[in-house]
C-alpha positions in Angstrom: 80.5 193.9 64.1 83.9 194.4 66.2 85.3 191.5 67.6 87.1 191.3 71.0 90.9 191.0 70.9 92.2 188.6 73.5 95.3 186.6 74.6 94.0 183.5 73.2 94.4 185.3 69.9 98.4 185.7 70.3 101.0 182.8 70.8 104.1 183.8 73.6 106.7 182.0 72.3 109.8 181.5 75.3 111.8 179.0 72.9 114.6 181.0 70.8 114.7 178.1 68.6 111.1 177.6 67.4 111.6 181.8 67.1 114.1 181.1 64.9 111.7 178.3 63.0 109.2 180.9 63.0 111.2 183.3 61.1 112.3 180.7 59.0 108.9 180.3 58.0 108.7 183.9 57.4 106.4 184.7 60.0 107.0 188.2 61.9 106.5 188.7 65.4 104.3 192.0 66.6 107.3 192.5 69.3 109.7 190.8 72.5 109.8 191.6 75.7 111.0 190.3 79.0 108.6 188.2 81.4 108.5 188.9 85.4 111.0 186.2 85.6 113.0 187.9 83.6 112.6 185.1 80.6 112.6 187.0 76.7 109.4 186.1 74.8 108.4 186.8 71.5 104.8 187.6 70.7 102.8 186.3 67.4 99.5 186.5 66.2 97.9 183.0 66.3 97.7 182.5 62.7 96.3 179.6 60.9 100.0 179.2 59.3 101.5 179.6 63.5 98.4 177.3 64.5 99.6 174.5 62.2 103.1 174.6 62.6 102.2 174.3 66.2 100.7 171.6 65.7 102.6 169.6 62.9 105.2 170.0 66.3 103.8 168.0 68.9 103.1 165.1 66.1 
């Protein structure tokens, strides 16, 4: 069965630090890019590991 990829299945990430936390963490990002507005982003998967760390944040 093939299951549709879509953007809830990747995390945007605008914040250089928490990039940093998320390399720290040893989690890669697919790649960067610049937004419309001209704003760098990184783009991750939405592991269970980036899920959680995520959400161990906003605690």
């Amino acid at each position: 069965m093939n299951q549709e990829i879509t953007r809830k299945d990747f995390y945007f990430c605008y914040d250089f630090n928490l990039h940093k936390f998320f390399q720290k963490k040893g989690i890669s990002y697919i790649c960067s890019g610049k937004s419309s507005n001209d704003r760098i982003f990184w783009l991750y998967y939405r592991s269970d590991k980036v899920t959680n760390l995520l959400d161990n944040l906003n605690k």
